[in-house]
Every structure is written in C-alpha cells, then in structure tokens.
NURORO-533132 format. One line per 4 residues: number of its first residue (from 1); their letters; for each residue x, y, z of C-alpha. Coordinates in Angstrom, 3 decimals, m for minus. Each point is the difference from the previous one (the first is absolute). Layout:
<rs>
NUM	A	X/Y/Z ~ ...
</rs>
This chain:
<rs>
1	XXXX	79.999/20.648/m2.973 ~ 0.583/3.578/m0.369 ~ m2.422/0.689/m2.342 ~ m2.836/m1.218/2.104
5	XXXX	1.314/1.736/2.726 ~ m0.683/3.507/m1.869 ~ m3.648/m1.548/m0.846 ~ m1.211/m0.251/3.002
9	XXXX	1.126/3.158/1.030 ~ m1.128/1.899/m3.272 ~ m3.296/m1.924/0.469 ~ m0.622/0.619/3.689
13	XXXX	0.740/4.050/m0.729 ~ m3.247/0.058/m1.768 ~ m2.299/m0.935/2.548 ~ 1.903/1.878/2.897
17	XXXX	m1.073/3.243/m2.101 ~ m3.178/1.442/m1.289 ~ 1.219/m0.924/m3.297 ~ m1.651/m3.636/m0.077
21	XXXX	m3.163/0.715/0.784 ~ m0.672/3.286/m1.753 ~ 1.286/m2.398/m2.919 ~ m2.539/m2.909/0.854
25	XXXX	m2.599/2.229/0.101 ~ 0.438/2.329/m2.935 ~ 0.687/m3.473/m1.912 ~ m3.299/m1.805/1.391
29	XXXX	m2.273/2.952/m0.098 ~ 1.000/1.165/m3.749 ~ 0.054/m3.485/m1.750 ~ m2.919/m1.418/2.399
33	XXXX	m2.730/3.089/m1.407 ~ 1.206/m0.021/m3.664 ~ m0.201/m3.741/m0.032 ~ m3.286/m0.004/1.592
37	XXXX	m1.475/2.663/m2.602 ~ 1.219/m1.600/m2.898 ~ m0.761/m4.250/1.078 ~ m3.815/1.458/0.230
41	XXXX	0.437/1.804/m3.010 ~ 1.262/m2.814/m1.751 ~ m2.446/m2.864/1.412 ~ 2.339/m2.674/m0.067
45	XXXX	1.766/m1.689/2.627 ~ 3.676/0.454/m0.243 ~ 2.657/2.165/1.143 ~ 1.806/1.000/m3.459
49	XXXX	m1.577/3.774/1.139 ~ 2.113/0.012/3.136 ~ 3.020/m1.461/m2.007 ~ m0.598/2.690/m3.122
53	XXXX	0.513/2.985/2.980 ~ 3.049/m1.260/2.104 ~ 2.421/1.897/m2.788 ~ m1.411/3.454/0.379
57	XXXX	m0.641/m0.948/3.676 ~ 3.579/m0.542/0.392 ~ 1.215/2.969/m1.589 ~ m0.767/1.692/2.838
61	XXXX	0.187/m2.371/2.919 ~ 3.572/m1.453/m0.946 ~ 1.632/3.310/m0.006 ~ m1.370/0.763/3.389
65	XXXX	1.282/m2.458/1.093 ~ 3.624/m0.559/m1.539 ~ 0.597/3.839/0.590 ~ 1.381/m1.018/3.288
69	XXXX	2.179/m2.907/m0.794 ~ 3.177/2.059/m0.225 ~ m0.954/3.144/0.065 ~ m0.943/m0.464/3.686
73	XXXX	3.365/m1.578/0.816 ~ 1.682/3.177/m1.578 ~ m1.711/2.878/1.695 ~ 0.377/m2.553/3.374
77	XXXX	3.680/m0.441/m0.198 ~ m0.545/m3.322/0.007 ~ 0.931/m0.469/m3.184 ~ 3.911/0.178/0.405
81	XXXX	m0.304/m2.114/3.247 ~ m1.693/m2.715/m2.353 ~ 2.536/0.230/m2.268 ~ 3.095/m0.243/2.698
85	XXXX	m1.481/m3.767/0.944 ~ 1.161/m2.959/m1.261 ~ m2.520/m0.918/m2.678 ~ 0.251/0.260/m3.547
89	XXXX	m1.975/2.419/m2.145 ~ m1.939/m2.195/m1.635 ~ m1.254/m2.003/3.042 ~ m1.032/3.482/1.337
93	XXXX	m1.583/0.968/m3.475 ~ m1.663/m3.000/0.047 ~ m0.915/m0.358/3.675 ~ m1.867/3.011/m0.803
97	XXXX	m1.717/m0.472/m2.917 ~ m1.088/m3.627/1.053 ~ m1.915/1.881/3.340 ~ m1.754/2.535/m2.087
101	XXXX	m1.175/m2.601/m2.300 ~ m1.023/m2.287/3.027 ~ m1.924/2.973/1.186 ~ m1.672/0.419/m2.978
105	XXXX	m0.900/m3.832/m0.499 ~ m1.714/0.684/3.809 ~ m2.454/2.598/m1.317 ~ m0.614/m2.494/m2.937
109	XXXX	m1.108/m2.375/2.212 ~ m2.163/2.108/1.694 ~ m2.191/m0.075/m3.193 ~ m0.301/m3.566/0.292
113	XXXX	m3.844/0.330/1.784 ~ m1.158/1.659/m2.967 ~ 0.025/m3.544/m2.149 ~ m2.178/m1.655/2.989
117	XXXX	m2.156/3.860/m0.547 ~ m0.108/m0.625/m3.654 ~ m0.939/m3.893/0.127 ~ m2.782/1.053/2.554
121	XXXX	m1.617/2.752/m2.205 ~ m0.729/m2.648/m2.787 ~ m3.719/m0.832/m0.529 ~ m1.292/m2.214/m2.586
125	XXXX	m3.157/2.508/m0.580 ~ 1.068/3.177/m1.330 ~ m3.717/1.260/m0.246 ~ m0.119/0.018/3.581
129	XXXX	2.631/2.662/0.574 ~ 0.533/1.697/m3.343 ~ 3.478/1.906/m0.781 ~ 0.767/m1.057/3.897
133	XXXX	0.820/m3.298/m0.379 ~ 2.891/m2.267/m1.204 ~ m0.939/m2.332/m2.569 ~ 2.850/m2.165/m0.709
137	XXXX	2.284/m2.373/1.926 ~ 3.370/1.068/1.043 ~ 2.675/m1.815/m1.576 ~ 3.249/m0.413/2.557
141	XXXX	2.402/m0.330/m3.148 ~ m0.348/2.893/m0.944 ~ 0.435/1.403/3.652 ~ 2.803/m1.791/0.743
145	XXXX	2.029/1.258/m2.960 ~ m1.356/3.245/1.021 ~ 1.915/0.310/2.867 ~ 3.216/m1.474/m1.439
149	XXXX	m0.330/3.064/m2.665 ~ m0.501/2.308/3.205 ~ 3.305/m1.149/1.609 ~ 1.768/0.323/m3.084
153	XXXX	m1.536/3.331/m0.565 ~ 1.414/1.157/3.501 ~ 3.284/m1.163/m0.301 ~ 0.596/2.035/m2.921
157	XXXX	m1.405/3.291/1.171 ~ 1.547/m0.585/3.791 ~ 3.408/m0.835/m2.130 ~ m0.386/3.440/m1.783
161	XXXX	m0.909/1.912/3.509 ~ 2.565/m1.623/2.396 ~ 2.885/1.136/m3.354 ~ m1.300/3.642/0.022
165	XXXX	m0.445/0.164/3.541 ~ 3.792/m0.794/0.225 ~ 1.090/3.468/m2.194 ~ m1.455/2.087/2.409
169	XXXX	m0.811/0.888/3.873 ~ m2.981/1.493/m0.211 ~ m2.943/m1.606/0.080 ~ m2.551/1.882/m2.464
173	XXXX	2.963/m0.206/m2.551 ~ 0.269/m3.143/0.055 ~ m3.913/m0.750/0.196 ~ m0.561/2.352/m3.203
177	XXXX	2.827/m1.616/m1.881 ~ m1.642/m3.141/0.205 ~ m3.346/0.922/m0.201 ~ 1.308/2.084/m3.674
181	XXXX	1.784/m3.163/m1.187 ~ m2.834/m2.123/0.848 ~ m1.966/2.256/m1.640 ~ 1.738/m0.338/m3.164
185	XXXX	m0.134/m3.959/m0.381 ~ m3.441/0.721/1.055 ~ m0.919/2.292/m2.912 ~ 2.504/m2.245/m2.743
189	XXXX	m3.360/m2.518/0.134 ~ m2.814/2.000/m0.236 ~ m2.283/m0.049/m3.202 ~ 0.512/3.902/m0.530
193	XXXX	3.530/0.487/m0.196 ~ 0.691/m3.310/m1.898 ~ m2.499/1.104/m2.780 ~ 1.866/3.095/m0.153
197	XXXX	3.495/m1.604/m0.142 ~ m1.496/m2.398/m2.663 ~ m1.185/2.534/m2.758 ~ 3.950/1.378/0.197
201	XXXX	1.783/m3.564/0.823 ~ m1.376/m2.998/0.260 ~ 2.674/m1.975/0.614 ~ 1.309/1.992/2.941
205	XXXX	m3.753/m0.152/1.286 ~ 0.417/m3.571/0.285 ~ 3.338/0.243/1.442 ~ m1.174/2.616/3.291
209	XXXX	m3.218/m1.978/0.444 ~ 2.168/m3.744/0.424 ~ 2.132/2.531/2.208 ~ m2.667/1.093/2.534
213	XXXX	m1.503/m2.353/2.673 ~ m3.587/0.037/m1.015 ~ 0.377/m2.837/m2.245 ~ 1.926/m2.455/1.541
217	XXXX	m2.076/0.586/3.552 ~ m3.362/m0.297/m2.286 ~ 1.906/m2.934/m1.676 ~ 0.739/m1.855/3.269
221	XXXX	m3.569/0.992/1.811 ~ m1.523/m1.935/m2.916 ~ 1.338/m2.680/0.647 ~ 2.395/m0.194/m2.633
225	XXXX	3.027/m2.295/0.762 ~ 2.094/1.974/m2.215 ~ 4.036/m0.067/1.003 ~ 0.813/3.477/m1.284
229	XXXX	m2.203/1.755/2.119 ~ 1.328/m1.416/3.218 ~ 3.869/0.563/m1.470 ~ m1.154/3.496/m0.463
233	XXXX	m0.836/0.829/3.244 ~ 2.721/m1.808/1.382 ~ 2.185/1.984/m2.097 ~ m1.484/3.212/1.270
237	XXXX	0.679/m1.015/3.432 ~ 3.147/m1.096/m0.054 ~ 1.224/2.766/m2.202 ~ m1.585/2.858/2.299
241	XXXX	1.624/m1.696/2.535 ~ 3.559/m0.228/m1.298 ~ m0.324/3.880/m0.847 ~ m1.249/0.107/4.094
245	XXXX	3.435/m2.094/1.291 ~ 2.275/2.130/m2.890 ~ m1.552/3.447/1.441 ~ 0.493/m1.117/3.961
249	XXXX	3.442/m1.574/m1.279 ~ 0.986/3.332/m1.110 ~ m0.363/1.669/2.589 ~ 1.466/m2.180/2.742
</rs>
C-alpha cells in the first residue's frame, strides 16, 4: 500500500534528525515539572493536571514539529520529486499526517511511568507527609479516556500544522502560522474572552466556545461518551486534511 509506504518513511525522518528527540524532550521535561507541581499541589492521586496542560503544551510542541512536514520537502526539492511518483495526493497527505501523529502517540506513551509514579506516591496517612503526599486512589477511567482526548487533541492540531505547512517553504512561516491559529482556538475557550463576548453576544459566545477544542477534549478526558465530540474532531481532521491534498493538488 502506498500510503504506508510514505509512513514509514515520514516516520523514520524523525528519528534520523535532531527533530525527535529535541521533541521528546521538550515534551517530557515541560509536561513532566508542571504535572509534578500541580499533583502535589492538588493532593490527590490522578493525572487530570497532566491532561488539563497537554493543550497549551501542544501549542508549542505541534508546530515545531509539523513546521517541517512540507515545508522541508519544499526548500529540499524534494517536494516536486514526491509529487512526480506514482501515488496519489491523498495517500501522501495522509501518509504524512498518520507519521506525525504516530510520533506524537510515542511521546504519549512515554508518560505512561508517571501513573505507576502517581499510584506509588499514595499514602493512607496524610499527617505523616503533609501537602507532600497523595491522598486519593487513582482511578484508570478517567486515565484511559485521558489519553483518547490526547490523541484526538493531536490529530486536530497536527491536521492544522501539516495544512499550513503545505502554503509555504519556509519553516518559521509555517511554524508561526500554526502556532497563531492554534492560538486562536486556544483563546475562543478561555474564561476572559468568553465573558467579554457574552456581555455584547451571547449567543455567538456559545457558538465560538462549541467551536474551539477545549470543550470537546475536556468533554472526552472526562470520560464522557458523548458522539459529537469525537465527530468534531474527526471533522477537523479530515477537513484540514482535504484543504492539505486540495493545496498539494494544486500545485502538481
């Protein structure tokens, strides 16, 4: 299959650069001292902190890393050569996006040892250890769900990077423009501006916050089985996507 065939190349790229590992790191290190400062702030034993973080956390991380997706074909001259083969757009749109979002499930799971950390911080006397210990059990529903609403989360903002990073050949461009974008769904949830877009219209308050990712990831990290929220992503995706294939189309 074709489309695999530009995975595994895509995917093996990132770890034949410096790329993959400045990514693993920056990821690890960021989310593992926030999380850390907030669990023992919090003195309960579960991982909604870490969860609560990955969308500002990948604001910046995501960008970095779809920057290169197409940019880095363009400014190689590979891009034309890619475009000469015998493979379709989409498999090569795809095969793309479906690497990056591999590569991001890898630094997920890198997190993993942080559940046994939590599980092993748990005490049953708090007076022991006060404001240093974890007090309650940690639930794996929650947890679970968690990382569904990460994946989901990813797709959506490495849907948004790998479509700008197809406009353009330069790299900063193409990381800014995402970042910006990002930026914006970012700022369409937060408490502030929705209580200003409220007191003018309500209505179209509602509208920008359904718009925005925050709720549907927070919806979905809950544990809430709710269809929409998975359609919405999916829609995200796929429609980032199609504007990705329509874009490389073009210019073929």
């Amino acid at each position: 299959m074709k489309l695999w065939v530009v995975f595994k190349r895509e995917l093996s790229s990132y770890f034949y650069s410096p790329i993959a590992y400045i990514f693993l790191i920056l990821f690890l290190s960021l989310t593992g001292y926030y999380f850390s400062e907030r669990l023992f702030a919090s003195g309960e034993g579960e991982m909604r902190p870490f969860f609560q973080l990955l969308p500002l956390t990948f604001l910046f991380i995501v960008p970095a890393l779809t920057m290169r997706i197409w940019a880095e074909e363009k400014r190689s001259g590979t891009f034309e050569m890619l475009l000469t083969l015998p493979i379709k757009d989409g498999d090569v749109v795809w095969g793309k996006f479906l690497a990056s979002w591999c590569f991001v499930a890898i630094g997920l799971l890198f997190t993993l040892p942080w559940i046994v950390v939590v599980n092993s911080l748990i005490v049953k006397d708090a007076s022991l250890f006060p404001n240093q210990v974890i007090t309650t059990s940690l639930d794996m529903g929650p947890v679970i769900m968690g990382y569904i609403a990460a994946l989901f989360l990813a797709g959506a903002y490495l849907a948004v990077g790998s479509f700008l990073s197809s406009l353009t050949k330069h790299q900063l461009l193409a990381f800014i423009l995402t970042a910006s974008l990002l930026g914006v769904f970012y700022i369409m949830s937060q408490d502030l501006f929705l209580e200003q877009m409220e007191r003018s219209n309500p209505v179209l308050a509602s509208l920008i916050y359904y718009l925005s990712f925050a709720p549907h990831f927070e919806s979905i990290a809950k544990g809430v089985l709710d269809i929409k929220d998975f359609v919405y992503f999916s829609s995200i995706i796929l429609f980032f996507l199609e504007l990705n294939r329509i874009v490389i189309a073009f210019r073929d």
